[in-house]
C-alpha positions as CSV (number, residue, x, y, z in Angstrom):
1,X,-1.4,-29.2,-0.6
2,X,1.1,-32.0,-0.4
3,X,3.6,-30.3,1.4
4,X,1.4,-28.8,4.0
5,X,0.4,-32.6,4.6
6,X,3.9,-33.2,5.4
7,X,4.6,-30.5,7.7
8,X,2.6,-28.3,9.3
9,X,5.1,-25.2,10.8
10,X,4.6,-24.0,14.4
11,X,5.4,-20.5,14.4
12,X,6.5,-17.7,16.9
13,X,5.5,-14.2,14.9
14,X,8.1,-11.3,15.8
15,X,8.0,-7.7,15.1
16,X,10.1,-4.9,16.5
17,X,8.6,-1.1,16.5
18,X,11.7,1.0,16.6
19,X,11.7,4.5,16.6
20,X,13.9,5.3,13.7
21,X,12.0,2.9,11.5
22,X,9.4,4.5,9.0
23,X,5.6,3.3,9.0
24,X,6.4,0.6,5.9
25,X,9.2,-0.5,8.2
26,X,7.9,-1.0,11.4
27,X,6.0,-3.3,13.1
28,X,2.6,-3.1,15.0
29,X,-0.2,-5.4,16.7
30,X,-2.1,-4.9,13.1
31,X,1.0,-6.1,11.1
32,X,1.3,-9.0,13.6
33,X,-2.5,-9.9,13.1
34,X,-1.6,-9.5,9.0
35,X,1.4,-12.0,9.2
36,X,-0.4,-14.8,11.3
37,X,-3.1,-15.0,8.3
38,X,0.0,-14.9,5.5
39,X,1.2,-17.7,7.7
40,X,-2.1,-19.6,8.0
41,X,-2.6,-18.7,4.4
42,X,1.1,-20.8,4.0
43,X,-0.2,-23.7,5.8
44,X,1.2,-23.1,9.3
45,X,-0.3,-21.8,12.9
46,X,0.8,-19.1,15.4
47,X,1.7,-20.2,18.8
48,X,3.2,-16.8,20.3
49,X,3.7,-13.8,19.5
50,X,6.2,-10.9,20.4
51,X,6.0,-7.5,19.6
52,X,9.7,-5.5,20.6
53,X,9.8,-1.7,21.4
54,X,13.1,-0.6,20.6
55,X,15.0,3.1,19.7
56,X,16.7,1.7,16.6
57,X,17.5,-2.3,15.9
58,X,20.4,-4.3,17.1
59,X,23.2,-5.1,14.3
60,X,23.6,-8.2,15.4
61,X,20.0,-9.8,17.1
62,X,17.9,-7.2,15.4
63,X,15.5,-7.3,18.8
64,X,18.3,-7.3,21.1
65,X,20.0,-10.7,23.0
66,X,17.6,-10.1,26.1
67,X,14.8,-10.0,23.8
68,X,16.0,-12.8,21.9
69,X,16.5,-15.2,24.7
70,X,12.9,-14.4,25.4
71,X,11.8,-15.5,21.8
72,X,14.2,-18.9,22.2
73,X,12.4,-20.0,25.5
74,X,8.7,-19.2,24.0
75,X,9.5,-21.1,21.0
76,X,10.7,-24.1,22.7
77,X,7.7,-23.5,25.6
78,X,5.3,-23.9,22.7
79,X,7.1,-26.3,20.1
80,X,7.9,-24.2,17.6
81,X,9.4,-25.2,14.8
82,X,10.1,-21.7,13.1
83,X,10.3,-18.1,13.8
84,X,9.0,-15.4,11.7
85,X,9.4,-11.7,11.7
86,X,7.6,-9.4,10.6
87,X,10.6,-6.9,9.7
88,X,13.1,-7.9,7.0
89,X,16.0,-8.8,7.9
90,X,19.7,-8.8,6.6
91,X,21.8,-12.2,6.2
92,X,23.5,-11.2,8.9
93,X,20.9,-11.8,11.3
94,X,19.0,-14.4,10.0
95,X,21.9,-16.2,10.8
96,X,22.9,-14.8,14.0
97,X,19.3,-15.2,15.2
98,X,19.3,-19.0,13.5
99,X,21.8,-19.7,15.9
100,X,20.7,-18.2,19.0
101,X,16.9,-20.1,18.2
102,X,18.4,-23.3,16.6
103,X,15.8,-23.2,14.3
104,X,14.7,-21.8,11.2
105,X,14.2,-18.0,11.0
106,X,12.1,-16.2,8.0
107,X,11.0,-12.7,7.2
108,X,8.1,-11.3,5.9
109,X,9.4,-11.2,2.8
110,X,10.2,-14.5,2.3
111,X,7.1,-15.7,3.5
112,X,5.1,-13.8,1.2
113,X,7.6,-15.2,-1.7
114,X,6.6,-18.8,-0.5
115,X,2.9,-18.1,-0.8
116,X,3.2,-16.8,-4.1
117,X,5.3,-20.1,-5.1
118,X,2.2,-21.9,-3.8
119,X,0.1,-20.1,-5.6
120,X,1.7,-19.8,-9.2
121,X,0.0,-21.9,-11.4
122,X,0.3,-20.2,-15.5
123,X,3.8,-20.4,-16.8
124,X,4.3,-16.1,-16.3
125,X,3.1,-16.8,-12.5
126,X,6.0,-19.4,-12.1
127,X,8.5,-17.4,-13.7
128,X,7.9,-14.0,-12.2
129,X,7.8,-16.2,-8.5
130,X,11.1,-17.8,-9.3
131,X,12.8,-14.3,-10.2
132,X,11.4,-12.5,-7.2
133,X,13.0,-16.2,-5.1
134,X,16.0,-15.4,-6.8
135,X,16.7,-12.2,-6.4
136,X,15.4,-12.0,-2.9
137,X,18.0,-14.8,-1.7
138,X,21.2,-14.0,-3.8
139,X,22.4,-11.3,-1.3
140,X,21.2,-13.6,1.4
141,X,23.3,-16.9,0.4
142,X,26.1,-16.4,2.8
143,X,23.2,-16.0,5.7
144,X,20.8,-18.7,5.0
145,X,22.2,-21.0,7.1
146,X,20.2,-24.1,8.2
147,X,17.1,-22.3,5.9
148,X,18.7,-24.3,2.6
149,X,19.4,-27.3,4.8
150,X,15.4,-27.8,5.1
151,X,14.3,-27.5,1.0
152,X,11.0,-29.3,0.5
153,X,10.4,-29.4,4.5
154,X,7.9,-26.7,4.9
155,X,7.3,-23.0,5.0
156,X,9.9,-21.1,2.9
157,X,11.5,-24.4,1.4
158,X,9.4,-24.2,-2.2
159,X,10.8,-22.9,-5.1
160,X,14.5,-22.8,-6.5
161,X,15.7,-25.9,-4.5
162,X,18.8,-27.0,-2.7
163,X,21.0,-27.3,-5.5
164,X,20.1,-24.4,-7.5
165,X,20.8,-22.2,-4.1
166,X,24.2,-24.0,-3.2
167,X,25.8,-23.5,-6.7
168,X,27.3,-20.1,-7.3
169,X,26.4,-16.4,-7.4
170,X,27.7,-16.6,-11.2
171,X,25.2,-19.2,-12.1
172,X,22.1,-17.9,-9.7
173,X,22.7,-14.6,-12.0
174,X,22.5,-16.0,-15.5
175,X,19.7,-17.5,-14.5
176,X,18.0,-14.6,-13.3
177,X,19.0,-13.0,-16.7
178,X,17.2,-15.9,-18.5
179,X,14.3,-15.1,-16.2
180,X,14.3,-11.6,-17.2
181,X,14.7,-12.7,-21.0
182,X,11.3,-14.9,-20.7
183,X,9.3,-12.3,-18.3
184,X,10.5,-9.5,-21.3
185,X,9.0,-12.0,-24.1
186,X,5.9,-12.2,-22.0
187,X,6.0,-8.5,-21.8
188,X,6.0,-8.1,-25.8
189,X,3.5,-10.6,-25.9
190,X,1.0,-8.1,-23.6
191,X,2.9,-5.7,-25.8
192,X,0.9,-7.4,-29.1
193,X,-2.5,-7.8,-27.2
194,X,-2.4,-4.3,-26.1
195,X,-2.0,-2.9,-29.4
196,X,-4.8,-5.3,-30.9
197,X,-7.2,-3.4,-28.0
198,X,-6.5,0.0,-28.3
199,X,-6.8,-0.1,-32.3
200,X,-10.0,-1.6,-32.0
201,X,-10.7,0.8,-29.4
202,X,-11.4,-1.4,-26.3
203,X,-10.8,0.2,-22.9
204,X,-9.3,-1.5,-20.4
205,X,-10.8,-1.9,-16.7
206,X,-8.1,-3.0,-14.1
207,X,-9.5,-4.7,-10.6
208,X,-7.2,-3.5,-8.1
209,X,-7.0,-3.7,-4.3
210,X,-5.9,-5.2,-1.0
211,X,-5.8,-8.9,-0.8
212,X,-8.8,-10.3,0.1
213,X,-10.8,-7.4,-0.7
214,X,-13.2,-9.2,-3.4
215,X,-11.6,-8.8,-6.6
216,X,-12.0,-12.1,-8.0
217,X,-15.2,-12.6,-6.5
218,X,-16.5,-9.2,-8.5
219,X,-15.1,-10.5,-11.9
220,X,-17.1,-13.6,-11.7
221,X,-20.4,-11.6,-10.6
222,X,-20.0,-9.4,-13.6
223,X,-18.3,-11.8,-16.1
224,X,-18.8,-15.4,-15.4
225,X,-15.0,-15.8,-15.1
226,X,-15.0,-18.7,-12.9
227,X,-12.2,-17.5,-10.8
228,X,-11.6,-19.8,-7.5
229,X,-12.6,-17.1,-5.2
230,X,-11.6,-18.0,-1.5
231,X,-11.6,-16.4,1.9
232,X,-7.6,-16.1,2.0
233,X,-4.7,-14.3,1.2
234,X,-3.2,-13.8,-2.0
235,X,-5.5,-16.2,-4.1
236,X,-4.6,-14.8,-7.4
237,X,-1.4,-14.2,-8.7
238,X,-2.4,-14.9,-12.2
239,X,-3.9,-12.4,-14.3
240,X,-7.3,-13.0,-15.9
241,X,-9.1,-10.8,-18.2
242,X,-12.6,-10.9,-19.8
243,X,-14.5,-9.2,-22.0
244,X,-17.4,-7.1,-20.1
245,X,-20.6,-5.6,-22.0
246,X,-21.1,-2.5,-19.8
247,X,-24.2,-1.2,-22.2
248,X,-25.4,-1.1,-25.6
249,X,-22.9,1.1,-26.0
250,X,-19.7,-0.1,-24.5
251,X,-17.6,-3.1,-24.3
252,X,-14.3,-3.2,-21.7
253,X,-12.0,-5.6,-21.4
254,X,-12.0,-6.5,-17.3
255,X,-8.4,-7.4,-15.8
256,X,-8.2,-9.0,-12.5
257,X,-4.8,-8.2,-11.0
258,X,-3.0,-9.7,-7.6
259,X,-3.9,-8.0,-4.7
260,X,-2.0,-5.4,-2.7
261,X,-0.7,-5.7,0.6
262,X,1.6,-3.5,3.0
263,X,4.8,-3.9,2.8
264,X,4.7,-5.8,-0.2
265,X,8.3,-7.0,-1.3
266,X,9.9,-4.9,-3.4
267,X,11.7,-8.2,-5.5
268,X,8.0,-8.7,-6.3
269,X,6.7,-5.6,-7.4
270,X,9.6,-5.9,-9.6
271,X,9.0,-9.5,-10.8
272,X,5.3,-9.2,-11.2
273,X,6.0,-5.7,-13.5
274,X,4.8,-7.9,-16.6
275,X,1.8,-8.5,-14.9
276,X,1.5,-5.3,-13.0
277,X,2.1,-3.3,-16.2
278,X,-1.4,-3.5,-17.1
279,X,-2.1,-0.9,-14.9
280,X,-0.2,1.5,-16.5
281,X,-2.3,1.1,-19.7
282,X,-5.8,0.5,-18.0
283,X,-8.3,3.3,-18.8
284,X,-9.8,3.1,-15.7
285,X,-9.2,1.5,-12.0
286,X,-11.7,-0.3,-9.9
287,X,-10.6,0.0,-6.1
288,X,-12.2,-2.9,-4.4
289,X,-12.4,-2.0,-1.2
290,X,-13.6,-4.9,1.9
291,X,-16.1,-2.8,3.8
292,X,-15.9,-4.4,7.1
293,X,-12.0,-4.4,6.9
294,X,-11.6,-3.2,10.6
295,X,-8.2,-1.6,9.0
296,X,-9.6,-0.4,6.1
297,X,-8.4,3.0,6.0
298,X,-5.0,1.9,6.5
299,X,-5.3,-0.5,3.2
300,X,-7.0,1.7,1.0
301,X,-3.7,4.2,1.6
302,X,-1.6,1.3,0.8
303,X,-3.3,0.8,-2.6
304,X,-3.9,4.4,-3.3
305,X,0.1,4.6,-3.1
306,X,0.8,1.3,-5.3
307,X,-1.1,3.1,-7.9
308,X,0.6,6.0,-7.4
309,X,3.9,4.4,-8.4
310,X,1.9,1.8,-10.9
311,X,-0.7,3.3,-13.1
312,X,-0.1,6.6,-15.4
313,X,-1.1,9.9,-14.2
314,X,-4.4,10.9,-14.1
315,X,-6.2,7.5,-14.4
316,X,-9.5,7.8,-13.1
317,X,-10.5,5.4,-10.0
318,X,-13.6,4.2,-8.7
319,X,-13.7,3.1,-5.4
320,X,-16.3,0.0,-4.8
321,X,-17.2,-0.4,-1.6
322,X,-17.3,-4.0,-1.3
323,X,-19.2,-5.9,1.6
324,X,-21.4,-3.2,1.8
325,X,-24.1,-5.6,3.4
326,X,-21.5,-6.2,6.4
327,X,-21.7,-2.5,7.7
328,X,-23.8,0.0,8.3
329,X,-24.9,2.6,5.2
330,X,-23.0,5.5,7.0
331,X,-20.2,4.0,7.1
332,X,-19.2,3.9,3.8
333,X,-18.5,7.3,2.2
334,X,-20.4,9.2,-0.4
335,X,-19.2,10.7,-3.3
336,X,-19.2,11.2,-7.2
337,X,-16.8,8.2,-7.9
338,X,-17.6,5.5,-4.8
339,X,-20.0,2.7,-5.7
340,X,-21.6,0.6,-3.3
341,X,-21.4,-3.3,-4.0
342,X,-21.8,-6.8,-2.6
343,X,-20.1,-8.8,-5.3
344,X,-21.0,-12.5,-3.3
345,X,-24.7,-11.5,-3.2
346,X,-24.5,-9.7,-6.7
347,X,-26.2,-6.5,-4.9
348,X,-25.0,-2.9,-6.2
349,X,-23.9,-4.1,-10.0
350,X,-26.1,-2.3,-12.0
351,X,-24.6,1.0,-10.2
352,X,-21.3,0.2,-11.1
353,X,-22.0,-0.5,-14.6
354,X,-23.7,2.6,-14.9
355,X,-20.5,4.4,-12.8
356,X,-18.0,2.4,-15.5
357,X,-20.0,3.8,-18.3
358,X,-19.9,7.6,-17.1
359,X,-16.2,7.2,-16.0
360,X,-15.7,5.9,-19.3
361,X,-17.7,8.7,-20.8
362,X,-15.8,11.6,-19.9
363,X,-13.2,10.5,-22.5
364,X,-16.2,10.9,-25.2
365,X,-14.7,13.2,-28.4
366,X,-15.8,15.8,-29.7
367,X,-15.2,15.5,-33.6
368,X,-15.8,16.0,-37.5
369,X,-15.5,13.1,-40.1
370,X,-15.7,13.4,-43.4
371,X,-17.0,9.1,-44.8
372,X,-16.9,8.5,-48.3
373,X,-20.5,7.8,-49.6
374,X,-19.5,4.5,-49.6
375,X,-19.8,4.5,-45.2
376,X,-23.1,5.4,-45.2
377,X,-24.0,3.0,-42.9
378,X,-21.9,4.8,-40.3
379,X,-23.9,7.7,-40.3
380,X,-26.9,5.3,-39.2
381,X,-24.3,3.9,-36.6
382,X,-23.4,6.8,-35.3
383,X,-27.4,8.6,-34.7
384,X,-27.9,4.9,-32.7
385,X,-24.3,4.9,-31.0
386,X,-23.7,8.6,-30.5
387,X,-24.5,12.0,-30.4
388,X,-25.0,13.6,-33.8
389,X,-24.6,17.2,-33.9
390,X,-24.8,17.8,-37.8
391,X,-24.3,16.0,-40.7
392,X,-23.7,17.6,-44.1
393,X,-23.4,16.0,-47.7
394,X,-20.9,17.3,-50.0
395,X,-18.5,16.9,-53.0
396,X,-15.7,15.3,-50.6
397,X,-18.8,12.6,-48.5
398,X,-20.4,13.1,-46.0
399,X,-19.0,15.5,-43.0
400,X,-20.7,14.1,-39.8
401,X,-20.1,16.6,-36.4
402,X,-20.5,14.1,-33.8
403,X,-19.5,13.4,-30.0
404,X,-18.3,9.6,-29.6
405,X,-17.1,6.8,-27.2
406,X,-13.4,5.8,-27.4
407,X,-14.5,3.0,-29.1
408,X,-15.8,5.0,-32.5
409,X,-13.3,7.5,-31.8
410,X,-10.8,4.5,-32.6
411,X,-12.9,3.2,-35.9
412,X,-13.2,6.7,-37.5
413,X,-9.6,8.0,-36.4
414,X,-8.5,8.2,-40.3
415,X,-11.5,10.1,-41.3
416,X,-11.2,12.9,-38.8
417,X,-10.5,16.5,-40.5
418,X,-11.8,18.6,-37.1
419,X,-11.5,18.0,-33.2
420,X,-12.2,19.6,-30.2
């Protein structure tokens, strides 16, 4: 991009492991590892890192002055030109540590927020990136310090601007609630499309997963999407959804979603609801899972508890085993509802289609219709499409006892006099 052509940031990555923090909160070597790719995923480079063991943070320093002195003479030693932690932090000590460093400090958060302003490209994306911007740095206005100083110079400088940031709180909040207005007309919008689905009966298959775990790359194996699917954090923020022929029988509807990642802000959870909603009205979930993620476990947790808070109650899963040519057979698990897949090499789709199908299946209905003569043709639809128990011709039409997919369920609702 142009701005990383400008400027390429030299960062020292921070974390502190306190005792008193809980796992979300804290820091380890792992989250370290995890914010030098957000940060080389943001166009910048790690040139030290520094990982504190404390019983509870400092008010003031966060890691402590000792410590911070420490981080002030690496990042001079090595030319910084930023320093990033991978705790939030309050205002407070942005700018107390801003002006112990003399130079720009950023969290976690707010990198993440200026990797999803890179990445916004649809009109939603922008808008539910801005909001997240916005309501990340209103509490933080007092504490940005030199941060605002530096707007179009780098990491953490895209979005809002200068002079949106320096007017006041009265203003940044209108505009959030003209934010919220759009992203809630967007919402009805999904609202409109969703209802269009479910009466014709399509069910809805949401990708979701950690970043990087393959999603994109799976849509376009399955669907010809034609996704951008690159080796890098947080490629898709924008929400694409095809239509998926899973057999003779079955159509979905296929949602890519933007990945997951621990301790994902919570201004963007929020922001991306519009987009995130989807999961709450998906039929079924496709965990993509990266295979030969040396921290796999430890993501697949993070997901499992995303949906938790995200998707309605009992909404089956299917956990696909990406990568699968990467690691060895026993290492991946075995079980009624994991598929094994290689979405690059197209290996392991036939499976999942078949998986899709029986997940799908278990909502089949057990019911009785009663078609006017004049549906005939359905009864033919039905023996091709379905499982015909009995059919029976009488005064009132034809009563058909029959076990179908959501999908004639949907078509024959107002026909139904019996169900099981």
């Amino acid at each position: 991009m142009e701005l990383q052509q400008q400027i390429q940031e030299r960062a020292v990555l921070v974390g502190l492991n306190a005792d008193c923090f809980t796992k979300e909160q804290t820091a380890t070597d792992e989250t370290l590892e995890e914010l030098e790719a957000l940060l080389e995923t943001a166009g910048g480079f790690c040139v030290g890192k520094v990982l504190q063991n404390r019983h509870a943070p400092d008010a003031h320093s966060f890691i402590g002055e000792g410590k911070a002195q420490e981080v002030r003479m690496l990042a001079e030693a090595t030319e910084a030109t930023m320093v990033l932690f991978d705790n939030e932090l309050s205002p407070g000590q942005i700018r107390a540590l801003e002006e112990i460093f003399s130079m720009t400090v950023l969290d976690r958060s707010a990198l993440i927020l200026d990797i999803f302003a890179q990445r916004a490209k649809t009109r939603e994306g922008r808008l539910q990136v801005e909001l997240a911007q916005y309501k990340y740095l209103l509490p933080r206005l007092s504490g940005m310090g030199k941060s605002l100083s530096r707007q179009g110079g780098g990491i953490g400088t895209r979005g809002p601007g200068e002079t949106k940031l320096e007017s006041d709180r009265r203003h940044i909040r209108e505009r959030i609630n003209r934010l919220q207005t759009e992203l809630e007309q967007v919402r009805q919008v999904r609202a409109v499309q969703r209802d269009r689905r479910m009466k014709n009966s399509v069910p809805v298959v949401a990708l979701v997963g950690y970043t990087n775990a393959g999603k994109s790359t799976l849509l376009n194996q399955l669907t010809g999407a034609g996704i951008p699917a690159n080796n890098r954090l947080f490629d898709t923020l924008d929400t694409t959804s095809r239509q998926l022929t899973v057999s003779d029988n079955l159509d979905v509807i296929l949602s890519d979603t933007v990945g997951f990642i621990a301790k994902l802000p919570h201004h963007l959870v929020d922001a991306f609801r519009a987009t995130l909603e989807e999961l709450e009205y998906a039929d079924l979930l496709l965990h993509v899972i990266d295979s030969a993620d040396p921290n796999r476990q430890e993501h697949i947790q993070v997901v499992e508890s995303l949906i938790t808070k995200l998707a309605k109650p009992g909404t089956k899963v299917l956990q696909c085993y990406n990568k699968a040519d990467l690691v060895e057979p026993e290492d991946i698990p075995i079980g009624e509802d994991v598929v094994k897949i290689s979405a690059a090499r197209g290996e392991g789709m036939q499976e999942l289609l078949q998986a899709i199908e029986n997940a799908l299946g278990h909502s089949c209905h057990r019911i009785e219709v009663t078609l006017p003569y004049s549906m005939g043709g359905m009864v033919d639809t039905l023996h091709s499409s379905a499982q015909v128990l009995n059919v029976d011709y009488t005064p009132e039409g034809i009563v058909v006892q029959t076990v179908v997919d959501p999908i004639l369920y949907g078509k024959l609702r107002s026909y139904i006099t019996a169900e099981e």
